[in-house]
VMD Tcl script that builds the backbone (N, CA, C; Angstrom):
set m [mol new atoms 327]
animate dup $m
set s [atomselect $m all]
$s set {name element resname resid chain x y z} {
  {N N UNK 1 A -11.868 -2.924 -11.697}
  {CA C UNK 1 A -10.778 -3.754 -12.184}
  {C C UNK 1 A -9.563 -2.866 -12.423}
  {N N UNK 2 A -8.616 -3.341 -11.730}
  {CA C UNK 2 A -7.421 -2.469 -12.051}
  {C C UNK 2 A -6.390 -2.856 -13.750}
  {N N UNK 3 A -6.171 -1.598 -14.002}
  {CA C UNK 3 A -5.596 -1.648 -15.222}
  {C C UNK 3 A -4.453 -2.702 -15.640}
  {N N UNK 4 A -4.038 -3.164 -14.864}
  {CA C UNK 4 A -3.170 -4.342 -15.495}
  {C C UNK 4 A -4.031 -5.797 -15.388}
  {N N UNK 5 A -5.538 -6.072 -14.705}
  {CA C UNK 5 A -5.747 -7.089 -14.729}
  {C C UNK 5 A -6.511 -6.712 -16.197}
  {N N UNK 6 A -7.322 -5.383 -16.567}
  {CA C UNK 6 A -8.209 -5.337 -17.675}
  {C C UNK 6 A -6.935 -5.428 -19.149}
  {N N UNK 7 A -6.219 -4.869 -18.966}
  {CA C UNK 7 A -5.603 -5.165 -20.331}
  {C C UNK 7 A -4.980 -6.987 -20.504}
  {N N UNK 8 A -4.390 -7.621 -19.378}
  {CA C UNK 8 A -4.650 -9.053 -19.168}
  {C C UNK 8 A -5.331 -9.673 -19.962}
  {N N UNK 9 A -6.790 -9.424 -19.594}
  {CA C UNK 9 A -7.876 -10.244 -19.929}
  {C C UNK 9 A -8.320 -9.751 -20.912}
  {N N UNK 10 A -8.456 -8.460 -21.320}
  {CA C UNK 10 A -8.466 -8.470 -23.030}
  {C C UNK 10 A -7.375 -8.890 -23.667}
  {N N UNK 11 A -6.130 -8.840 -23.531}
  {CA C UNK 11 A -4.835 -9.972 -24.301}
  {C C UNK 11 A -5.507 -11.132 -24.294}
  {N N UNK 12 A -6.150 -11.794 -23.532}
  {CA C UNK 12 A -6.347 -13.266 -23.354}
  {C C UNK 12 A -7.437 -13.140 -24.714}
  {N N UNK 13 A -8.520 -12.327 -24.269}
  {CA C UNK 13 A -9.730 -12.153 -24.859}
  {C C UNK 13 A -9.741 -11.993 -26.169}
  {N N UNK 14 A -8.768 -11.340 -26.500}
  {CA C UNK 14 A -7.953 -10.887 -28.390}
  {C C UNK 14 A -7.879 -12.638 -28.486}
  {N N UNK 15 A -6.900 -13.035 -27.956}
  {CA C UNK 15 A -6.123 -14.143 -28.409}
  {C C UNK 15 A -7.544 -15.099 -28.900}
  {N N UNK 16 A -8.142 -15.615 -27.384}
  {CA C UNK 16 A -9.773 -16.122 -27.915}
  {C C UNK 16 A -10.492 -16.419 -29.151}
  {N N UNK 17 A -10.923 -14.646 -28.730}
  {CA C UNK 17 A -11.772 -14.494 -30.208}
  {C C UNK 17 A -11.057 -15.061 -31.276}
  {N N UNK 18 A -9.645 -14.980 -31.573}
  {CA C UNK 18 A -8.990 -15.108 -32.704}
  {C C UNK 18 A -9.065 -16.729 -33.386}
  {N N UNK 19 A -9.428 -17.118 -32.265}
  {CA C UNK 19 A -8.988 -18.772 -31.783}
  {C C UNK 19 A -8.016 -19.098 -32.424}
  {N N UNK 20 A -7.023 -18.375 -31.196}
  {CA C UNK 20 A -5.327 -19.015 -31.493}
  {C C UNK 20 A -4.864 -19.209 -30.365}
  {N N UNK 21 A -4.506 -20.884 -30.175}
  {CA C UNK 21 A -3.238 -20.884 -28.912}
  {C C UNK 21 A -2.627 -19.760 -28.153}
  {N N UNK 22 A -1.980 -20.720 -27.351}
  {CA C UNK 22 A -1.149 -19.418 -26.318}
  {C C UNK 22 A 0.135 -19.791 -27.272}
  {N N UNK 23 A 0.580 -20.638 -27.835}
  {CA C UNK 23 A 1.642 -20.980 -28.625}
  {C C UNK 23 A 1.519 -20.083 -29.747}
  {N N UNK 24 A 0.697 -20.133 -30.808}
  {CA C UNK 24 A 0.473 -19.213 -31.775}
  {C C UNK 24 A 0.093 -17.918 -31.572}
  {N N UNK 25 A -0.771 -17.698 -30.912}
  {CA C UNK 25 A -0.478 -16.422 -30.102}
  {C C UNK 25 A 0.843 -15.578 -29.926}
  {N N UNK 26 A 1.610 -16.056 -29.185}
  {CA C UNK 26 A 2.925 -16.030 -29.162}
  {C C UNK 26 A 3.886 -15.516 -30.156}
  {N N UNK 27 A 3.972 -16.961 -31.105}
  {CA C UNK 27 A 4.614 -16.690 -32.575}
  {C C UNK 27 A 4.207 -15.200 -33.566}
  {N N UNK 28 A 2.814 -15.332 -33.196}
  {CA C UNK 28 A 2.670 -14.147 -34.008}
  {C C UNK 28 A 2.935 -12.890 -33.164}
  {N N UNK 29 A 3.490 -12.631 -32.398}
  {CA C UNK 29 A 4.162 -11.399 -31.615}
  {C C UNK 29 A 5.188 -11.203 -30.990}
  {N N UNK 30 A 5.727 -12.572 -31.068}
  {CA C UNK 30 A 7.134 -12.371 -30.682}
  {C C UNK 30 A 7.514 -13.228 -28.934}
  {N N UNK 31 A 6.439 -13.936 -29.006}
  {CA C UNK 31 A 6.599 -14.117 -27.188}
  {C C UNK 31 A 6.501 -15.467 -27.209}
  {N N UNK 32 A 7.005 -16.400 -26.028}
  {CA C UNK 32 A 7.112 -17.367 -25.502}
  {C C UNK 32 A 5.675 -17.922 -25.415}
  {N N UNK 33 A 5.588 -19.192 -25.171}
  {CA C UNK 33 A 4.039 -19.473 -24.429}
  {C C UNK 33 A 4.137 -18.849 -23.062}
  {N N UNK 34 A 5.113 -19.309 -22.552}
  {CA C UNK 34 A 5.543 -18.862 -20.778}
  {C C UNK 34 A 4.935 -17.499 -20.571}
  {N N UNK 35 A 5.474 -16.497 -21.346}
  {CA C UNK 35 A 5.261 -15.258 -21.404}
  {C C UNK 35 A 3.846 -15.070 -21.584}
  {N N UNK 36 A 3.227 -15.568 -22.381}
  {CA C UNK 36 A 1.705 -15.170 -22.855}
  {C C UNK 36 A 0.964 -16.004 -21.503}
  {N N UNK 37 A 1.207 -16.820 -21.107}
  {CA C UNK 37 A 0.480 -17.293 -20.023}
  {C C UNK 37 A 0.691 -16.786 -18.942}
  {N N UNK 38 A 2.150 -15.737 -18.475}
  {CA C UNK 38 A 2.593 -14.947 -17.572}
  {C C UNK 38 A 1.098 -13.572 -17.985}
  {N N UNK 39 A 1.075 -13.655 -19.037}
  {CA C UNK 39 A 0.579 -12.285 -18.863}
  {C C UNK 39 A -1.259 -12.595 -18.491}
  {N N UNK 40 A -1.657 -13.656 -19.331}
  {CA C UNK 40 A -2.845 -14.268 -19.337}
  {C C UNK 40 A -3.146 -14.388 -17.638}
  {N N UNK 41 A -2.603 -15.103 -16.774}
  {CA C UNK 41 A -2.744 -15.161 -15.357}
  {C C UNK 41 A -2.189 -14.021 -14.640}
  {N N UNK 42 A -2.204 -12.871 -14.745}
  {CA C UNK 42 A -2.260 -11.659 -14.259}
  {C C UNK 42 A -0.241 -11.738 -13.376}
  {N N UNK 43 A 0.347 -12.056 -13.758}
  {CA C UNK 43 A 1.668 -12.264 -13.414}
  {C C UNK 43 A 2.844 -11.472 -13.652}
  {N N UNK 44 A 2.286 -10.912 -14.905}
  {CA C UNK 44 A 2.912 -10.120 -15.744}
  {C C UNK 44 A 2.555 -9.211 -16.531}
  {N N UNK 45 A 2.969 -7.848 -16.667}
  {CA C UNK 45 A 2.391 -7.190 -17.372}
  {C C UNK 45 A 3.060 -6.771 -18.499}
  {N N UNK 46 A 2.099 -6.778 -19.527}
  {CA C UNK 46 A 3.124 -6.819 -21.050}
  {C C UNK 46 A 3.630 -5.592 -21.283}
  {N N UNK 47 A 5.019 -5.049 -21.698}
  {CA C UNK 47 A 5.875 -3.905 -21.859}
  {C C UNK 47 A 4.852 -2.920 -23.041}
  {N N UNK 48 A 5.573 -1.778 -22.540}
  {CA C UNK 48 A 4.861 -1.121 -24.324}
  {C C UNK 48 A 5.272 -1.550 -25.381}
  {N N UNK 49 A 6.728 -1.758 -25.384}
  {CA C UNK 49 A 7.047 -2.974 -26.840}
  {C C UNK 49 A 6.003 -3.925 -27.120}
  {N N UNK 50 A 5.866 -4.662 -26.380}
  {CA C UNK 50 A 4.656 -5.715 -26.306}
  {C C UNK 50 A 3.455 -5.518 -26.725}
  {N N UNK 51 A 2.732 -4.062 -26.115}
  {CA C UNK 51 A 1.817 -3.725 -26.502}
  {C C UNK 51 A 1.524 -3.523 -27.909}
  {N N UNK 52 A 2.459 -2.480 -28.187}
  {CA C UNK 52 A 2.557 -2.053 -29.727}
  {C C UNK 52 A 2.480 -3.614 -30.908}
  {N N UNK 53 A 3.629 -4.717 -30.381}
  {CA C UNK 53 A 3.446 -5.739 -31.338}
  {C C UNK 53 A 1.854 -6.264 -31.263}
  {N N UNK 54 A 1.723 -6.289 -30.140}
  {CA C UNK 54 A 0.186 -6.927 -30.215}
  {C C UNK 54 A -1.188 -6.146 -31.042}
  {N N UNK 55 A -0.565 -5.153 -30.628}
  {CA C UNK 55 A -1.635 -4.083 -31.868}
  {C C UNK 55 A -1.230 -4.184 -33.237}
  {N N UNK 56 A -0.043 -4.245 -33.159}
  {CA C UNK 56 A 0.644 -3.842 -34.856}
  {C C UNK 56 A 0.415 -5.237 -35.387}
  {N N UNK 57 A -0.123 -6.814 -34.839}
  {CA C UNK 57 A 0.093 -7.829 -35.228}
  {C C UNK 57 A -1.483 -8.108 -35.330}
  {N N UNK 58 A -2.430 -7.386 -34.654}
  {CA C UNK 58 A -3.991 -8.022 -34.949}
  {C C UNK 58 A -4.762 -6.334 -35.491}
  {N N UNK 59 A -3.700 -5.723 -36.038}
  {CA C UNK 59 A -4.442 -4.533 -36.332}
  {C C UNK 59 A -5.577 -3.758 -35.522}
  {N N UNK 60 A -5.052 -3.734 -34.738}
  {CA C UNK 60 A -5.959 -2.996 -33.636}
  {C C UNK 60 A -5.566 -1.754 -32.931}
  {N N UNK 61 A -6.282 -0.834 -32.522}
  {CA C UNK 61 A -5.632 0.470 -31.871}
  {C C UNK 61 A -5.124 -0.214 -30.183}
  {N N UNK 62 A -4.093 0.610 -29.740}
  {CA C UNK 62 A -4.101 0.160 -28.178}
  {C C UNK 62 A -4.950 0.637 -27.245}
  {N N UNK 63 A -5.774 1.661 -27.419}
  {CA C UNK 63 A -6.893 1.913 -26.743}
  {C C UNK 63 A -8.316 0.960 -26.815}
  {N N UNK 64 A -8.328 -0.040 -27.903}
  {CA C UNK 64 A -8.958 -0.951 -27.649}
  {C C UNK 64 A -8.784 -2.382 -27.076}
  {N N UNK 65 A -7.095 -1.940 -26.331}
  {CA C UNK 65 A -7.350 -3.452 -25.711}
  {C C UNK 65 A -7.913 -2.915 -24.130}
  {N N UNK 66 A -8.245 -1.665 -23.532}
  {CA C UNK 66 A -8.391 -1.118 -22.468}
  {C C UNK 66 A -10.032 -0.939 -22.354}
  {N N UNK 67 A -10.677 -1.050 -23.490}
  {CA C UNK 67 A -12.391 -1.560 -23.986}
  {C C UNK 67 A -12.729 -2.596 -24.017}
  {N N UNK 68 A -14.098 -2.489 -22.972}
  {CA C UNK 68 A -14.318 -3.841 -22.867}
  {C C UNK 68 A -15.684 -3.940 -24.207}
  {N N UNK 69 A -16.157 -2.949 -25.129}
  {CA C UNK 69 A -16.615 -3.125 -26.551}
  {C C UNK 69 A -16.236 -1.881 -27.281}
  {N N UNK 70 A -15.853 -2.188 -28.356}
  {CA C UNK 70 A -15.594 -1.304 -29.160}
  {C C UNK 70 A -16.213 0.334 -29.129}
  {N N UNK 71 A -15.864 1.250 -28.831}
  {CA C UNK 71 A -16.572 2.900 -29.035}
  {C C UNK 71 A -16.500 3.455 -30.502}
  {N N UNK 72 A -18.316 3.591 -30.812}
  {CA C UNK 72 A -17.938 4.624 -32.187}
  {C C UNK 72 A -17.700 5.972 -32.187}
  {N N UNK 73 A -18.588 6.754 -31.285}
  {CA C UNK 73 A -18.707 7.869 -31.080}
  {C C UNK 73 A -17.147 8.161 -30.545}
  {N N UNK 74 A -16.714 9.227 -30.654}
  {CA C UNK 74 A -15.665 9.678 -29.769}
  {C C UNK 74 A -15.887 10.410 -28.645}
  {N N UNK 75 A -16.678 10.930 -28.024}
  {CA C UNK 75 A -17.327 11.420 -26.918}
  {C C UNK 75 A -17.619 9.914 -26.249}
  {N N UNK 76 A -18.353 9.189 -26.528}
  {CA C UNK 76 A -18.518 7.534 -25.924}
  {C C UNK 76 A -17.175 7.181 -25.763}
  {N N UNK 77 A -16.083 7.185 -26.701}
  {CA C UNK 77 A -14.999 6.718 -26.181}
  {C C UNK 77 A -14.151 7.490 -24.627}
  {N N UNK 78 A -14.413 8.733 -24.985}
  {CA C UNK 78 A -14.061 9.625 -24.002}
  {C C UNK 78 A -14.312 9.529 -22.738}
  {N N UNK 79 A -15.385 9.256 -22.712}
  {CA C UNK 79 A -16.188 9.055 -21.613}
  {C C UNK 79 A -15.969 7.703 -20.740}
  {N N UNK 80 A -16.152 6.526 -21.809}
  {CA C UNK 80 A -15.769 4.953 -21.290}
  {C C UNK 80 A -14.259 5.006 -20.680}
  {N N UNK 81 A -13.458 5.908 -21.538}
  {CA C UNK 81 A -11.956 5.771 -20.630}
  {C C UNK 81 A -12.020 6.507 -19.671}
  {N N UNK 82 A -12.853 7.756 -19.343}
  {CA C UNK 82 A -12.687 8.359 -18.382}
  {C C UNK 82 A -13.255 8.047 -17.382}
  {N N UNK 83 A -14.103 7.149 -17.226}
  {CA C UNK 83 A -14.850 6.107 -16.218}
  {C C UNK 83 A -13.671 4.772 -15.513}
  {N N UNK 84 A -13.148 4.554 -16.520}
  {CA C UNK 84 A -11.581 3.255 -16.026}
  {C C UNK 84 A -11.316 3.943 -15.250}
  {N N UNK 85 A -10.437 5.143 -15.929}
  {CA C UNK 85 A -9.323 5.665 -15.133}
  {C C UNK 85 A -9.614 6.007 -13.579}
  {N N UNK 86 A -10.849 6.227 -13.803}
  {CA C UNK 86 A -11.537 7.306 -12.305}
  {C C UNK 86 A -11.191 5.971 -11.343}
  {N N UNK 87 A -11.119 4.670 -11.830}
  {CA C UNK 87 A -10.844 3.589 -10.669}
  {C C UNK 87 A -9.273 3.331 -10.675}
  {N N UNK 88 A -8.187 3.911 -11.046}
  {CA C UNK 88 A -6.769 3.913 -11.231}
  {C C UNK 88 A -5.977 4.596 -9.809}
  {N N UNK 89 A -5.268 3.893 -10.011}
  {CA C UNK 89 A -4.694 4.850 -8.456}
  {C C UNK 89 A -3.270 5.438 -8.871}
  {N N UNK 90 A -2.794 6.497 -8.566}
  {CA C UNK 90 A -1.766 7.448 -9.112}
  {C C UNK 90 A -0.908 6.760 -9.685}
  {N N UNK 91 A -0.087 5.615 -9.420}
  {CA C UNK 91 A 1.000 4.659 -9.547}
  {C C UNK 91 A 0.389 4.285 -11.394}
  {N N UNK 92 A -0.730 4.053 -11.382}
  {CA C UNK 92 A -1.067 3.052 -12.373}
  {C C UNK 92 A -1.376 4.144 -13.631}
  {N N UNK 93 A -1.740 5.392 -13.243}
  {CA C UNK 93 A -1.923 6.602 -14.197}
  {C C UNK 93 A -0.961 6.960 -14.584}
  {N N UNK 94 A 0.307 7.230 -13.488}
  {CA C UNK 94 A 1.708 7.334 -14.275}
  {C C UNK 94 A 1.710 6.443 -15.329}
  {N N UNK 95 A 2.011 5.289 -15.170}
  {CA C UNK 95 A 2.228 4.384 -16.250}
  {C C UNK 95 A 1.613 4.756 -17.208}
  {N N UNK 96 A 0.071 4.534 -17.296}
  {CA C UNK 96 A -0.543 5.043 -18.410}
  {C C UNK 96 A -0.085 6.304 -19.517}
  {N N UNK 97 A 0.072 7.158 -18.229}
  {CA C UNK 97 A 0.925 8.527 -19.030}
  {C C UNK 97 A 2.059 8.155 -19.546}
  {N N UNK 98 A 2.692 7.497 -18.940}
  {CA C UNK 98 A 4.174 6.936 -19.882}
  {C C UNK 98 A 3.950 5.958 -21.252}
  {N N UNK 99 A 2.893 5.201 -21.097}
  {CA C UNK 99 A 2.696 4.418 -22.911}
  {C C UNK 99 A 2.109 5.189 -23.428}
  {N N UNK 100 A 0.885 6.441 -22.659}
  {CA C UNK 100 A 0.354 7.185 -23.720}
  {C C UNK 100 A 1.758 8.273 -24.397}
  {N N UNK 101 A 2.736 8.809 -23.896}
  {CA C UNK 101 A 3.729 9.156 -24.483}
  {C C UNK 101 A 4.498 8.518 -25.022}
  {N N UNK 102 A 4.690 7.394 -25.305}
  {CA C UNK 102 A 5.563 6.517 -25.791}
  {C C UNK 102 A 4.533 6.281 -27.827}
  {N N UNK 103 A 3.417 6.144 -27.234}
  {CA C UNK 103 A 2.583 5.946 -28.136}
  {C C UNK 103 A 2.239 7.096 -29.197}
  {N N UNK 104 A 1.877 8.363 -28.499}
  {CA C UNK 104 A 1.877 9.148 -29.451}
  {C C UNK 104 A 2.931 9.688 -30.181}
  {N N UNK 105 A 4.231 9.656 -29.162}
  {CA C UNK 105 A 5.440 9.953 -30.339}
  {C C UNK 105 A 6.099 9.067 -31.189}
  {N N UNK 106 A 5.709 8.041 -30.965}
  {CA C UNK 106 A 5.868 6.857 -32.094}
  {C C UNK 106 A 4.551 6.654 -33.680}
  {N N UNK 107 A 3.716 6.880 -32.805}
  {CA C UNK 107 A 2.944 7.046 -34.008}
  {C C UNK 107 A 1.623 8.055 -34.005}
  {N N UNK 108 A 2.319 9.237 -33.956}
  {CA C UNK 108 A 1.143 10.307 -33.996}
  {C C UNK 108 A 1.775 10.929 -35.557}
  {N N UNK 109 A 0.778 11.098 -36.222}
  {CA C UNK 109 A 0.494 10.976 -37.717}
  {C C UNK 109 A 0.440 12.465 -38.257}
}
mol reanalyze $m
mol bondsrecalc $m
mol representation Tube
mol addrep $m
């Protein structure tokens, strides 16, 4: 699964579990229905702004919307991302490298 359909479908999958609309969904992050259903049907891919609200709004790290179950171990986590990526193709790793820099200098502690 390529990285913009897996973070997709965990957005959808967050929203789900939460059992909240694509409308409320929305409200609580700042986005349209249009938009959340742009992103829900693989159409669109949500900005790092986006990302960040969606984490900063269900309290969640952004490396867990890229898990498809939660990692305790950190070696398990290590490992589960380093298994994604190995299916990423250069184009899509850039990116990655660009929110993972966006991310840690915004909130590395």
């Amino acid at each position: 699964m390529m990285y913009k359909q897996l973070l997709c479908s965990r957005i959808k999958k967050l929203r789900v579990e939460r059992g909240l609309t694509q409308d409320k969904f929305g409200e609580r992050v700042g986005l349209t229905v249009e938009a959340v259903r742009n992103i829900e049907q693989y159409k669109s891919t949500p900005t790092a702004k986006t990302i960040d609200k969606i984490c900063a709004a269900f309290d969640i790290k952004v490396v867990e919307l890229f898990l498809d179950e939660p990692c305790q171990e950190k070696s398990e986590l290590i490992r589960s991302i380093s298994n994604k990526l190995s299916t990423f193709t250069t184009e899509e790793l850039l990116r990655l490298n660009d929110i993972a820099d966006i991310i840690k200098k915004n909130y590395n502690n």
